[in-house]
Every structure is written in C-alpha cells, then in structure tokens.
C-alpha positions as CSV (number, residue, x, y, z in Angstrom):
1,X,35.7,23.7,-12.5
2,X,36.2,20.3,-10.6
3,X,34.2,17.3,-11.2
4,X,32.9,15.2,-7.8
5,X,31.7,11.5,-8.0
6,X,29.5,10.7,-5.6
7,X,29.4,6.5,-4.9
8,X,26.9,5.0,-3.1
9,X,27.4,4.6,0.9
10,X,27.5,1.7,2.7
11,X,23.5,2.2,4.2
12,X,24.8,-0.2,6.7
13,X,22.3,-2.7,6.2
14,X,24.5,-5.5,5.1
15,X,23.5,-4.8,1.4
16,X,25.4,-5.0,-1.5
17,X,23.6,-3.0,-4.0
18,X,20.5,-1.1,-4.1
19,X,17.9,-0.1,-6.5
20,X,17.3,3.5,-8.1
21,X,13.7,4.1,-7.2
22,X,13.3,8.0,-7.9
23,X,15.7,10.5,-9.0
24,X,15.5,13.8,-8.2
25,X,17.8,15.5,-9.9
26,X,18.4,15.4,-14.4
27,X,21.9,16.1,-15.9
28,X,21.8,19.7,-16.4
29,X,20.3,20.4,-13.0
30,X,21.7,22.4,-10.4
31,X,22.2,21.3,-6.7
32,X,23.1,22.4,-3.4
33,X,24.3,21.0,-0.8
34,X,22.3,18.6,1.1
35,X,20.1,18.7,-1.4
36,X,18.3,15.5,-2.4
37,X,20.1,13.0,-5.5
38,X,17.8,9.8,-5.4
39,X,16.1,7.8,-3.4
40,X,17.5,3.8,-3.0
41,X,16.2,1.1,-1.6
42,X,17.2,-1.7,0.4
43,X,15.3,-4.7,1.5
44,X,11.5,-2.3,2.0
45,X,13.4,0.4,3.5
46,X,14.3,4.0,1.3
47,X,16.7,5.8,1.4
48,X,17.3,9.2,-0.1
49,X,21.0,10.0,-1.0
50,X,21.8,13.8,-0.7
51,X,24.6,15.9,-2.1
52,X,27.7,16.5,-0.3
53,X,28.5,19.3,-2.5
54,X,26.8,22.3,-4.8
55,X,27.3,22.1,-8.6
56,X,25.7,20.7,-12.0
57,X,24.6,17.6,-12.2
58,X,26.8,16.1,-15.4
59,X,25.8,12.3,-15.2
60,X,24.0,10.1,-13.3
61,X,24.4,5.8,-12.8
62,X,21.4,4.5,-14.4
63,X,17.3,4.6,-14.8
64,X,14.7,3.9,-12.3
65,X,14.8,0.3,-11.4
66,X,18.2,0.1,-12.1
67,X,20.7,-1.6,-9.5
68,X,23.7,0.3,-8.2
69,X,26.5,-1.5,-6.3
70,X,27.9,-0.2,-2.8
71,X,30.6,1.7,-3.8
72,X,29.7,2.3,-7.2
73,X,29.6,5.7,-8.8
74,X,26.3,7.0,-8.1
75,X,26.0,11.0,-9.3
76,X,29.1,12.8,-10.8
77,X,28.9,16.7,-10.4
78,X,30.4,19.4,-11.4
79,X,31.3,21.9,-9.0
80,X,32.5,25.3,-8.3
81,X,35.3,25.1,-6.9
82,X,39.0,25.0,-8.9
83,X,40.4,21.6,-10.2
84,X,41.6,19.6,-7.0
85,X,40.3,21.9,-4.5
86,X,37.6,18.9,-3.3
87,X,38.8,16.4,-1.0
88,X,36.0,14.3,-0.6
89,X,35.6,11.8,2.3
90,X,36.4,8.2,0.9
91,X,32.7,7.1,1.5
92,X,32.1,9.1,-1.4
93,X,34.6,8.7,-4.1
94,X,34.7,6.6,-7.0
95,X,37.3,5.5,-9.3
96,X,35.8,6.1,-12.5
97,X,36.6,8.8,-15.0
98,X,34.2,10.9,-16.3
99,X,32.6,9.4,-19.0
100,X,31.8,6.1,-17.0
101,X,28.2,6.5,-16.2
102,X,25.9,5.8,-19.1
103,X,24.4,9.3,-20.4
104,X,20.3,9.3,-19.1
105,X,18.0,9.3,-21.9
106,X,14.7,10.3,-19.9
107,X,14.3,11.1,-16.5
108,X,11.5,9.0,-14.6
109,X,9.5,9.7,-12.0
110,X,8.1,7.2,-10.0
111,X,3.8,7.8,-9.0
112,X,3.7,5.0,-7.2
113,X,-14.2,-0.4,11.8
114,X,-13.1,-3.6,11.4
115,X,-9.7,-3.2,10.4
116,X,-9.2,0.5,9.2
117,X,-5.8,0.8,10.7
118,X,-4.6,-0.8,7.4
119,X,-5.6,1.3,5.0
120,X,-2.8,4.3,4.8
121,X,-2.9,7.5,1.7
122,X,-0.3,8.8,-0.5
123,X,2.2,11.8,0.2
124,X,3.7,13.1,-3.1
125,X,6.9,15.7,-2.8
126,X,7.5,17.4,-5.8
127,X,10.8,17.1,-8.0
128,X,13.5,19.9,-7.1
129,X,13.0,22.3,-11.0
130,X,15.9,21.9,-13.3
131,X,18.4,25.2,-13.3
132,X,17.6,27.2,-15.9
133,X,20.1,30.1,-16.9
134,X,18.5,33.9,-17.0
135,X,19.1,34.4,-20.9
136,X,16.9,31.6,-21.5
137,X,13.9,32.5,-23.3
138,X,10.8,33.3,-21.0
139,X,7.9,31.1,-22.1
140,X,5.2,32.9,-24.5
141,X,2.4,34.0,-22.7
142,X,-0.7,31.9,-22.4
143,X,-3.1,31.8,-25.1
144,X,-6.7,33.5,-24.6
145,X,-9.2,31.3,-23.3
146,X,-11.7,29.9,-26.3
147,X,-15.0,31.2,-26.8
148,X,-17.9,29.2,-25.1
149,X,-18.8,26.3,-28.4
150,X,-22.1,27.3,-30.2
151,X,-23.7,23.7,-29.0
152,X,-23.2,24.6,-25.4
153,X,-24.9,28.0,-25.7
154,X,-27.6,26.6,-28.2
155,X,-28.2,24.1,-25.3
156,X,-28.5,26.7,-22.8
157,X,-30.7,28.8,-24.7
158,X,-33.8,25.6,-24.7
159,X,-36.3,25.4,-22.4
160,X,-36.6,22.2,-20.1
161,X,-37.2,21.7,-16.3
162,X,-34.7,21.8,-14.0
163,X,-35.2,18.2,-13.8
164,X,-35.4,17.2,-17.6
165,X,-31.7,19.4,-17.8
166,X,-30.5,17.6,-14.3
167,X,-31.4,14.2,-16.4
168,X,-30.2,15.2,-19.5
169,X,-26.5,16.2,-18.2
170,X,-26.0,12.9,-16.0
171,X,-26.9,11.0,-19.5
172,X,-24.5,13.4,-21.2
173,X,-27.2,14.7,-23.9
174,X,-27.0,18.3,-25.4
175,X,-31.0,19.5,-25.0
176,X,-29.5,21.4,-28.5
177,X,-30.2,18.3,-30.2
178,X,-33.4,17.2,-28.8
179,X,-36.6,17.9,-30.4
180,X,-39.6,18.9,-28.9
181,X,-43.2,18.7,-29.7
182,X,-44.1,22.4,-28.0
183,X,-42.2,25.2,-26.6
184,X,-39.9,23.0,-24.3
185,X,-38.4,20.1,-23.8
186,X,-40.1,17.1,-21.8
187,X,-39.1,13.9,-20.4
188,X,-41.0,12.6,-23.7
189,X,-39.2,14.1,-26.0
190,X,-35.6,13.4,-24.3
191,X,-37.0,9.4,-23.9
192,X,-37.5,9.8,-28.0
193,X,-34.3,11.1,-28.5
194,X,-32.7,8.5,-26.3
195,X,-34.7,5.6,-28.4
196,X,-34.0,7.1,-32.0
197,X,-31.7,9.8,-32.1
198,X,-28.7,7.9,-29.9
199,X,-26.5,8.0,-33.4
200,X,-26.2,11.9,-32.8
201,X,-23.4,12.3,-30.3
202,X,-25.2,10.4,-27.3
203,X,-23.2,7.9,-25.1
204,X,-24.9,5.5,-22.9
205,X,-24.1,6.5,-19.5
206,X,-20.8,4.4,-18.1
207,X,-20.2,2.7,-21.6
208,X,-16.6,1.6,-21.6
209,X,-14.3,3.4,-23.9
210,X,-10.9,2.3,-25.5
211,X,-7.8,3.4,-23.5
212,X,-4.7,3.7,-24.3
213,X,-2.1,0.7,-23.1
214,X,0.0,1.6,-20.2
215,X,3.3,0.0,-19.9
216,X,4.2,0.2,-16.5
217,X,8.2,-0.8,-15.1
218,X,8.3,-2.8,-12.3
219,X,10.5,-1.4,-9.8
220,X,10.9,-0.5,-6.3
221,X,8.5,-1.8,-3.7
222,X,6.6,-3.6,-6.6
223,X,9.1,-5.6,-7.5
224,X,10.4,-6.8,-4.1
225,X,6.7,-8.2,-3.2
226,X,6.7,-9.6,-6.7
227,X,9.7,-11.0,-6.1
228,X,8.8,-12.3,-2.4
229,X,5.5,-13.8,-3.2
230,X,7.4,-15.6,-6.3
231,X,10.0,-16.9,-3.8
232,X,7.0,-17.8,-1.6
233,X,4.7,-19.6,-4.1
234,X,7.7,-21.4,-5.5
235,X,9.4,-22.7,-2.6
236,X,6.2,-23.2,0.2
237,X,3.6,-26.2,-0.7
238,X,0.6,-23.9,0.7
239,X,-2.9,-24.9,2.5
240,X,-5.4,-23.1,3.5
241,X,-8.4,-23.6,6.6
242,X,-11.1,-21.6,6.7
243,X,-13.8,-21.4,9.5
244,X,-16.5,-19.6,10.9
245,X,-16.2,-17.9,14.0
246,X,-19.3,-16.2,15.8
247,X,-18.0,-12.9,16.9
248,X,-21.2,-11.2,18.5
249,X,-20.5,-11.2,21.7
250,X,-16.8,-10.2,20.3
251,X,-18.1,-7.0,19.0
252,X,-20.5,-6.3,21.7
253,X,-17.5,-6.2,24.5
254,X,-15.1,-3.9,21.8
255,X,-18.5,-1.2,21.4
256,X,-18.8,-1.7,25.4
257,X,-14.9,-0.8,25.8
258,X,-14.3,2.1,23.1
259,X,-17.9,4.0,25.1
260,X,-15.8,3.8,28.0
261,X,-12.0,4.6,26.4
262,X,-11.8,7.6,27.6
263,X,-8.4,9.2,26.4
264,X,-7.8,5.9,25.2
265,X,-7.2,4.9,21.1
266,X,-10.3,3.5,19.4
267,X,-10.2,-0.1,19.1
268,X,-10.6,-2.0,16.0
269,X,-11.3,-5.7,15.9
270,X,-7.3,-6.1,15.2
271,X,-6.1,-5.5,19.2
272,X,-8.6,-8.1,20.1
273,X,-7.6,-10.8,17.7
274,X,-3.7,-10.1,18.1
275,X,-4.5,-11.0,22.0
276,X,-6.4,-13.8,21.3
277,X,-3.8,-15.5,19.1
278,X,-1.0,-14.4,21.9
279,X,-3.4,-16.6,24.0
280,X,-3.5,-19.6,22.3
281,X,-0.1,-19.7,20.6
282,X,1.5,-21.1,23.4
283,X,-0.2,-24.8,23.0
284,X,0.6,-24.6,19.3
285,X,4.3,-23.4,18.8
286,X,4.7,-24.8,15.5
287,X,2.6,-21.7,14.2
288,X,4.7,-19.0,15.5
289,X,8.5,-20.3,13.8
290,X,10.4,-19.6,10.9
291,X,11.9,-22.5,8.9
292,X,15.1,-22.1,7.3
293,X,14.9,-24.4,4.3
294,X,18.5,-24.1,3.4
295,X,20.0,-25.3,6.4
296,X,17.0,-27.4,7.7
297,X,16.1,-25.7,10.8
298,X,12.8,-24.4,12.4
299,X,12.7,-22.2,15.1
300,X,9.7,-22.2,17.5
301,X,10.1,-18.3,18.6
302,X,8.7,-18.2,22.2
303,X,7.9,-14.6,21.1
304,X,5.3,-13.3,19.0
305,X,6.7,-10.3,16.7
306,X,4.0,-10.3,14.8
307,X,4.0,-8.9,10.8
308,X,0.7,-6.8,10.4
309,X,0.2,-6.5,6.5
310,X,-0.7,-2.8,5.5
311,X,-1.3,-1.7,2.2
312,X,0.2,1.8,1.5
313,X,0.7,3.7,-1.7
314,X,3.9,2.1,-2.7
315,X,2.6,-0.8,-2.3
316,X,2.3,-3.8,0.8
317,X,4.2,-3.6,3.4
318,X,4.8,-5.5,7.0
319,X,5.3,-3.9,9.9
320,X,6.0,-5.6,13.1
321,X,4.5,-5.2,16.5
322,X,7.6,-6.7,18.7
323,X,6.8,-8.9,21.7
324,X,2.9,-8.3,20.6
325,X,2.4,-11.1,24.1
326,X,3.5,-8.1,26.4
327,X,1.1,-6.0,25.2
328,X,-2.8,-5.2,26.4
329,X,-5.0,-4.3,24.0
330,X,-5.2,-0.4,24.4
331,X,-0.8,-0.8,23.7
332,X,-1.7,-2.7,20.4
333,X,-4.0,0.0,19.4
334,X,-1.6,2.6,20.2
335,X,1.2,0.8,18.4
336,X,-1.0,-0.6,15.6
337,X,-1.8,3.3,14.9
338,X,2.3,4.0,15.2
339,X,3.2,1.0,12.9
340,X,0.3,2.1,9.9
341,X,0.8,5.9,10.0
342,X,4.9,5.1,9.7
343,X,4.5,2.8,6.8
344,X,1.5,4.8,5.0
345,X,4.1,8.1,5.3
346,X,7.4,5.9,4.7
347,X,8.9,6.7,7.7
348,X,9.1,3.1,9.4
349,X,12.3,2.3,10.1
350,X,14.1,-1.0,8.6
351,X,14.2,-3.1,11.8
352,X,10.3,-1.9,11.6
353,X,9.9,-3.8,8.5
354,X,11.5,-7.3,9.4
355,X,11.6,-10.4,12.2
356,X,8.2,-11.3,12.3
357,X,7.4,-14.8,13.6
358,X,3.7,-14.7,12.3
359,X,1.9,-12.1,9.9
360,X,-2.0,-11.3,10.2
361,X,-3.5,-9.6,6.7
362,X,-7.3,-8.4,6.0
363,X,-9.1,-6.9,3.9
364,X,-10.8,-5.1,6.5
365,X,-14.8,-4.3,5.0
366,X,-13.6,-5.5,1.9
367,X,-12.6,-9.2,3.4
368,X,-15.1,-10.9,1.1
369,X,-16.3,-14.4,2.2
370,X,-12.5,-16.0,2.3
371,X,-9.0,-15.4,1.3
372,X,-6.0,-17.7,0.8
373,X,-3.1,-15.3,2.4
374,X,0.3,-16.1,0.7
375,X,2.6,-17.2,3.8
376,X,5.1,-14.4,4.7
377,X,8.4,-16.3,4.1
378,X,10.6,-17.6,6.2
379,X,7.3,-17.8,8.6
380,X,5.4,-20.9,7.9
381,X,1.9,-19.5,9.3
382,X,-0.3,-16.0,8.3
383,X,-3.9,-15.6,9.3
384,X,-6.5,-13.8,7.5
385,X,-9.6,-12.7,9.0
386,X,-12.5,-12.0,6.8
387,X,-15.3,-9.5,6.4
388,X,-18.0,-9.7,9.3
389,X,-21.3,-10.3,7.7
390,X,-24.9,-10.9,10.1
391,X,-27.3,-13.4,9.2
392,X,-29.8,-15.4,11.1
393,X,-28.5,-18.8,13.1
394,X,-30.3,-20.9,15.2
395,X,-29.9,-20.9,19.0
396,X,-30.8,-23.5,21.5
397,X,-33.6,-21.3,24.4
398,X,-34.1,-22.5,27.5
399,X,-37.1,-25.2,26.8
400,X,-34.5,-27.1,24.8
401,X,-35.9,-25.6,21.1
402,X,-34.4,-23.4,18.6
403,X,-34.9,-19.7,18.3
404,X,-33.8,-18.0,15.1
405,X,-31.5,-14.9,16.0
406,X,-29.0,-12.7,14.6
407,X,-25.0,-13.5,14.5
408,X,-22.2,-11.1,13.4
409,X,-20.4,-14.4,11.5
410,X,-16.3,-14.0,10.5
411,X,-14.3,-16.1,8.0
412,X,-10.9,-16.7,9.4
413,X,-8.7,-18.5,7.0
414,X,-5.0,-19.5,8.0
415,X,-2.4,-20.5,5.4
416,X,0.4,-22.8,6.5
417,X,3.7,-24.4,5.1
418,X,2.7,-27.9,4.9
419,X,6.5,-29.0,5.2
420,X,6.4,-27.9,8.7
421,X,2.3,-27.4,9.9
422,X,-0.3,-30.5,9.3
423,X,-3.6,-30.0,8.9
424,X,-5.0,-31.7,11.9
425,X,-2.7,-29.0,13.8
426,X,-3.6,-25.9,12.1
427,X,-7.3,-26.9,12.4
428,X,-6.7,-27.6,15.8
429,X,-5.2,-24.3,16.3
430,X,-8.0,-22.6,14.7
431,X,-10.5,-24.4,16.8
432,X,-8.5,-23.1,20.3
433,X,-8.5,-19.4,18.6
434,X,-11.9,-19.5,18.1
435,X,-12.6,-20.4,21.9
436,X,-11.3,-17.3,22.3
437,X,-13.1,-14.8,19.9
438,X,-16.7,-16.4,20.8
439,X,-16.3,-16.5,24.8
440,X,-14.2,-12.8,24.5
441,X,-14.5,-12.8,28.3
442,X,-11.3,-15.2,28.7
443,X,-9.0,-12.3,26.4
444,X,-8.5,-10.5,29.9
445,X,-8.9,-13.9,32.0
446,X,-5.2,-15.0,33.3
C-alpha cells in the first residue's frame, strides 16, 4: 500500500485559494481514476477536481465552505500499488504527512414573455456510493406494508356524494367522524361538524403549522453574492430613478416580428431593450464605466459588455453578452438563450461570468411596481425594468380632446454610484432611453 496526496492545482485563474463547495467522495470511499473528489470554486466559476489515481479515500482537507490554498493538500488516498511505486506529477503533491488533514466528522452535501430567458431549473447528479466490502452484512429486508387504519376504512364505508367527499378531503375531514341526520352524509351535516366538532382532528385548510428551524451554512455561490452585495452596499452611496415608460407600440412591433421569425429565436422584451440602451449609451458614457475606487480611475468603456442577471439554482449569477452594440436583436436572442441555458446548467465558462460594463436585472412577470437593483460593482450603473401592467391613459384625438385608451405601462428604475453618476444625468439618460422604447421604430433606424 502507498499513500497519494492530492494538492489543489493551480485553476489558472490567478486565485489563491478556493472554497470546498461539494464533496463527492467520504473517507472510506473507494475511487477510480478520473473519478470525481470535489467541486471548488473560484470567483462564480466551479470546478470539480478528479482523481489522478484509484484507491481509498483516507482523509480529506476540510468541510463544505471551507477554504483550501493552491497547493495545499486537498484528498490523500491510499492506493494499490507498493510503497514508492507512485510518482506523481508535482501539480499534485503535497508536503504533508499523513495525519495533516483534519479527520471529517460528517460529510455534506450541498442542495443548493417578458423576460423568461432568466428564469433557469436545477440539475442534481447524485453522489458516487461509498465502497462497501462483500462480507458486509446485507440490509434486512423491508418490513411488510401496514394494514389500511380502521378510520380510513370507516370513512370509506359512509355514504356521501361525490361532492360532499370531494369537499370533505380538500378540508382534510374523515366523513368517519361526521354525523348525519339520515342515511348519508350532507353538506349540512359536514357545515355542523365544521362549526362544532372542529376539536376532533379537523385542521382549517392552509393553517400554518410549527416547523422545525433550519440552520443553513453559507457557502459557495451564496456566499460570494453575500459577500458582493455587502462590498457593494458598503462601499457605493446608491440612488435610484424610476419612470414610466409606455411600451405599447413596443410590444405591438415584438408580436409583429416573432409572427414573422421564421426559423428565427422568439423574442422577449430583453433584445429590444439591450438595443435601445446600445442606442443611447453613446451620448451618456458615464453610464457604461467602471470606477476603480482604490486607484481613483473611471473608465468610460466605448463597449457595452453587458451583465444580464439570471437567477439559477445556485443562486444569481451574471453572464455577459460581449460587444452587446454589434449585435441585432435576433443575435441577442440567440445569445441571451446561450448565456441563461449555460449558467442555469453551470456550464458558463469564467470569462462568461466577468467584464461587464453595465448589468440589466428583472424580475420578469414578477417585476412588481419598482425595484432598487443593487449596482454590480466595479460598474457604477444597472437597470431594472419592471413588470408591464395595462391601464387606461388619456390620449390627445385629432379634434384636440382626450380619448381614454389602453397602455401597456413599464417601470424602469436605474441605480447609480452617485460618486461618479448625478442625478440630472441619469434622469437624462432615462429620458433619451425612453425615446427609444415608445417610438420602437428608431431601434432599427441608423
């Protein structure tokens, strides 16, 4: 027997350590080759470590949340093969003796058409099994199922229409307890029961009930935009515009465009409003620059990368269209689809996840009436547009009057770093980005 210490890889990031977010693999367990340790991550990018040899798994560096250093003993195994046999590449040795890493305790596992690019599901993979030896004990068999309860079949065995039963079970009432004035139970009798006999095993329907408390670690993704938005509150002095932008005739020209796509993606309201910002960055540069507070430098980007905020099941993350001003609005829904689909599955790469000038975030249907986005730092700018809701405005007709008629009405709020953005200038930019969105025909003017 030989034991290998795996260390942590340089992940070529320019990191220095990285945090344990999932193991999968206990001490005890057996491994093979290329077989998946643990997944780390760096910056919003994870990485999963696999073995560069087979054996037992003998210790391992830590718990979830945990940070491991570059070059610090990650896994030690032991292997197969005779003492000093293994010549591991220097990537992957540690100087430690055995002994070094902390024993683990437990072993973790991590659960963690407006706009409906942004809302991404969960994939789960399932743990490798621990190795279990063949003299081990086989597991007793499975008990025999229990006898239907005397209630349930006492219940069964009243009469009641289909539609005194259908009531009774969605109020969560066994018809065994209900009394009845004749040969069957009635809405009568169940409305007397409800009134009088509620002490007998009846709960209102949705009562709250007492739960258990849930401490929950914060690690992985969770902590790093905890630890962002801190950085963010504590360091930006935030403001936030909000106005209302008609986007009727907005809408009216996306429906016209998606009936005639063809092979085309779908378009949400998102390509149009990335185009329109593209439009009317250039008169307002000061939105689209990142401000480096430590050396005392803004940079007015003459790009837009632009950080589109998407909610996945490890929590929010920012991908970033690059050079979104290149782009027509069938390439932002193409790559709007790419971006989502790779963070919702975790397969957006790092230089994915980082560089953007200016971040947009919604809520999608959910926008409610106005939001007060948390800037994405360095940037010193994010835009939030809101739910679209229709209610009746007045609108000058031709004799000079008012006519009543419907509107599709927006929210847009923008939060800005008020060390770098007044607020004459982001309600002047606001103002030349709704020029846009209400007269949609000057999206695809030159």
């Amino acid at each position: 027997m030989a034991r290998f210490t795996f260390k942590l890889p340089d992940i070529g990031e320019g990191i220095s350590e990285a945090e344990i977010v999932a193991w999968h693999v206990a001490v005890g367990d057996r491994v093979e080759e290329d077989q998946g340790l643990a997944d780390m991550m760096t910056d919003k990018a994870t990485v999963e470590m696999e073995s560069p040899v087979a054996g037992v798994v003998v210790e391992l560096a830590g718990e979830v949340g945990d940070q491991v250093s570059i070059g610090a003993a990650l896994v030690v195994i032991e292997t197969d093969a005779a003492e000093g046999t293994i010549e591991p590449s220097p990537e992957t040795v540690a100087d430690v003796a055995p002994g070094d890493l902390p024993a683990e305790e437990t072993r973790t596992e991590e659960v963690e058409e407006q706009f409906e690019a942004e809302t991404p599901g969960a994939e789960v993979i399932d743990a490798p099994q621990p190795f279990v030896s063949s003299d081990v004990e086989k597991p007793a068999p499975a008990p025999e199922p229990v006898a239907e309860s005397a209630s349930a079949t006492a219940s069964a065995r009243v009469l009641a229409s289909p539609a005194v039963r259908a009531r009774a079970a969605d109020l969560g009432v066994d018809l065994g307890s209900v009394k009845s004035e004749g040969d069957r139970v009635r809405h009568a009798d169940l409305d007397a029961f409800l009134r009088y006999g509620s002490g007998q095993g009846y709960h209102a329907p949705h009562a709250s009930r007492a739960r258990a408390d849930e401490p929950i670690k914060v690690i992985g993704m969770r902590r790093r935009i905890a630890e962002n938005m801190a950085a963010s509150k504590r360091a930006i002095p935030h403001f936030t515009y909000v106005d209302e932008i008609d986007v009727t005739a907005l809408e009216d020209m996306r429906a016209d465009l998606n009936a005639n796509r063809g092979g085309r993606p779908k378009l949400t309201m998102l390509p149009l409003m990335i185009v329109a910002i593209c439009k009317s960055i250039p008169d307002f540069p000061m939105i689209n620059a990142r401000y480096d507070d430590e050396a005392g430098v803004v940079t007015r980007h003459g790009s837009i990368h632009l950080g589109m905020a998407t909610q996945t099941p490890a929590g929010l993350m920012v991908p970033v269209i690059r050079d979104a001003q290149d782009l027509n609005v069938w390439q932002l829904a193409s790559e709007i689809g790419r971006l989502a689909e790779a963070a919702r599955t975790g397969k957006a790469k790092s230089e994915e996840l980082s560089g953007s000038t200016l971040t947009i975030t919604s809520l999608g249907p959910l926008g409610g009436i106005a939001t007060t986005p948390v800037i994405n730092r360095p940037e010193v700018a994010i835009i939030g547009p809101n739910k679209i809701v229709e209610r009746p405005v007045f609108a000058k007709n031709s004799k000079g009057g008012d006519d009543i008629v419907r509107a599709k009405l927006m929210n847009l709020s923008i939060s800005c770093d008020h060390r770098v953005v007044d607020g004459w200038d982001a309600a002047s930019y606001v103002q030349a980005l709704k020029k846009y969105l209400e007269t949609p025909v000057l999206l695809f003017a030159d």
